[in-house]
N, CA and C of each residue as an Amber inpcrd file, in Angstrom:
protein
   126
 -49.9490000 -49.3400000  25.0290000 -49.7180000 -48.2730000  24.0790000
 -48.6530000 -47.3140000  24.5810000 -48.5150000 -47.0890000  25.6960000
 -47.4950000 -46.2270000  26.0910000 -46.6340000 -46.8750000  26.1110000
 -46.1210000 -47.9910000  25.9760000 -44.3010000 -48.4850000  25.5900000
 -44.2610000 -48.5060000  24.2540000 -45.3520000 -48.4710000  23.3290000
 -45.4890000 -47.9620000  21.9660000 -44.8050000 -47.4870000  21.5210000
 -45.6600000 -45.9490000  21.7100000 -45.2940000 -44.5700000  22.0460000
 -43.7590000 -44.0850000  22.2340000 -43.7260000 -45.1490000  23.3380000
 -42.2390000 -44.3340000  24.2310000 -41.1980000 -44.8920000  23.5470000
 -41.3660000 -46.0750000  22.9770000 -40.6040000 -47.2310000  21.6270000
 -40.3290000 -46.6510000  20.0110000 -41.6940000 -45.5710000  19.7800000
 -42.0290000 -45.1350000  18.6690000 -42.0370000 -46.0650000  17.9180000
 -42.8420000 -47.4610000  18.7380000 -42.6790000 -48.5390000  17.0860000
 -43.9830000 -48.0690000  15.9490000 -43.3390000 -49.2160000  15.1940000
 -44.4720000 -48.9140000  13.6510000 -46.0170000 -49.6640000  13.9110000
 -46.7450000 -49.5990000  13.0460000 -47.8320000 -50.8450000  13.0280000
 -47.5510000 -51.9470000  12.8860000 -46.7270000 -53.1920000  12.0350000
 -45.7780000 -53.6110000  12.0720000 -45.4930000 -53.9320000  13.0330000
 -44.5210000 -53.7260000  13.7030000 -43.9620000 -53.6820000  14.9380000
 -45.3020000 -54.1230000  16.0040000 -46.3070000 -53.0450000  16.0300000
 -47.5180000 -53.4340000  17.5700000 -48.0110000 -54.5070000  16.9720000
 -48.4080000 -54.4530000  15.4480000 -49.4970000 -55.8740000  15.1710000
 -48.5730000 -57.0110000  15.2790000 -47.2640000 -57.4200000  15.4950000
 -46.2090000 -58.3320000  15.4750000 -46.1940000 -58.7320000  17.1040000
 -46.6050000 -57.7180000  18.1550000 -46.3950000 -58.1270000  19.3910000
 -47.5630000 -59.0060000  19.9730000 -47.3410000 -59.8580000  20.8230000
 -47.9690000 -60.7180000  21.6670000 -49.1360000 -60.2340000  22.7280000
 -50.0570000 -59.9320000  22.5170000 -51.3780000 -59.1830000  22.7700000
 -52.4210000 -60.4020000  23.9120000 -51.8060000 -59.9990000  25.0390000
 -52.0080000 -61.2840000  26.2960000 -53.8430000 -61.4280000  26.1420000
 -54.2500000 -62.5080000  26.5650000 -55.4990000 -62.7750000  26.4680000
 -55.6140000 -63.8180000  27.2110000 -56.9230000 -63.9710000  28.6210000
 -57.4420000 -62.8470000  28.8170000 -56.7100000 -61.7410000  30.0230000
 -57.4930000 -60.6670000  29.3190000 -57.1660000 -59.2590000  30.1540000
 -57.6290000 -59.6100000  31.8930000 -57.4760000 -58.8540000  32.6630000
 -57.6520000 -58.7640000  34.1020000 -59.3430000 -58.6470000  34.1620000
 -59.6150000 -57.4400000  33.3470000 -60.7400000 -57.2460000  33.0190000
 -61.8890000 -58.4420000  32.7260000 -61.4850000 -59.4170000  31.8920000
 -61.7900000 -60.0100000  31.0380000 -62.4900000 -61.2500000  32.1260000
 -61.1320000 -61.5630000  32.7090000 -61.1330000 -62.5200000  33.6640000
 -62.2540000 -62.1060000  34.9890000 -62.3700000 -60.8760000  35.2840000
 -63.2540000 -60.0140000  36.1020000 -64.6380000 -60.3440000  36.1740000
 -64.6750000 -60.2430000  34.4460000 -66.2300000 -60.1350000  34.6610000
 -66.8620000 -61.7560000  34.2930000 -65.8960000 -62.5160000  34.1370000
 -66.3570000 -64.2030000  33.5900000 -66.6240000 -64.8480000  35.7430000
 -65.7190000 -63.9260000  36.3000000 -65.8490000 -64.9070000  37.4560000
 -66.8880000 -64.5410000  38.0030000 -67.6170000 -62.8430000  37.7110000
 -68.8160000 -62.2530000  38.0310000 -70.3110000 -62.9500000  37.6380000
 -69.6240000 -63.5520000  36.1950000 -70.6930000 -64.0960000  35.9600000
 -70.7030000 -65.8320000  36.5770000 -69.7420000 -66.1940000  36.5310000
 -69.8970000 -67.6150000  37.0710000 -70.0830000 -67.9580000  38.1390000
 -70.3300000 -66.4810000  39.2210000 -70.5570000 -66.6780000  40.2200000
 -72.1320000 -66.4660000  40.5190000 -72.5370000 -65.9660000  39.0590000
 -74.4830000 -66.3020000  39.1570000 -74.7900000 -67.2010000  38.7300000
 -73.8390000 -68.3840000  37.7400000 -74.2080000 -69.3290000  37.2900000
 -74.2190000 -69.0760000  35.5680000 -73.6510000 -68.1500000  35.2330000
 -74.0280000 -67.6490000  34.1600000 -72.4280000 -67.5200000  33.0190000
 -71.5720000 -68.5100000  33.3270000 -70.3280000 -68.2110000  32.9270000
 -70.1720000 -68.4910000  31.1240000 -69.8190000 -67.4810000  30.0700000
 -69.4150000 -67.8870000  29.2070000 -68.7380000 -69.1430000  28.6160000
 -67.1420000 -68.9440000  29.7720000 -66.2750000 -70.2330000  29.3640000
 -66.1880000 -70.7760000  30.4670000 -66.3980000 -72.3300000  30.3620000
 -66.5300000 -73.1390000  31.2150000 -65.2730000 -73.9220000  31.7590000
């Protein structure tokens, strides 16, 4: 959001950009869980 911002793009514009998946986060908590045995994606 802050190169958004600093871009002043439109909605348009953000809903048009490439929205990485998964997050750091994302990836964080799948290895948390696969490390109890408990992993979403396999």
């Amino acid at each position: 959001m802050g190169l958004a911002l600093d871009q002043e793009l439109t909605i348009d514009e953000i809903h048009a950009t490439i929205h990485a998946h998964p997050t750091m986060s994302e990836v964080i908590h799948e290895a948390t869980l696969a490390a109890e045995g408990h992993a979403i994606h396999f």
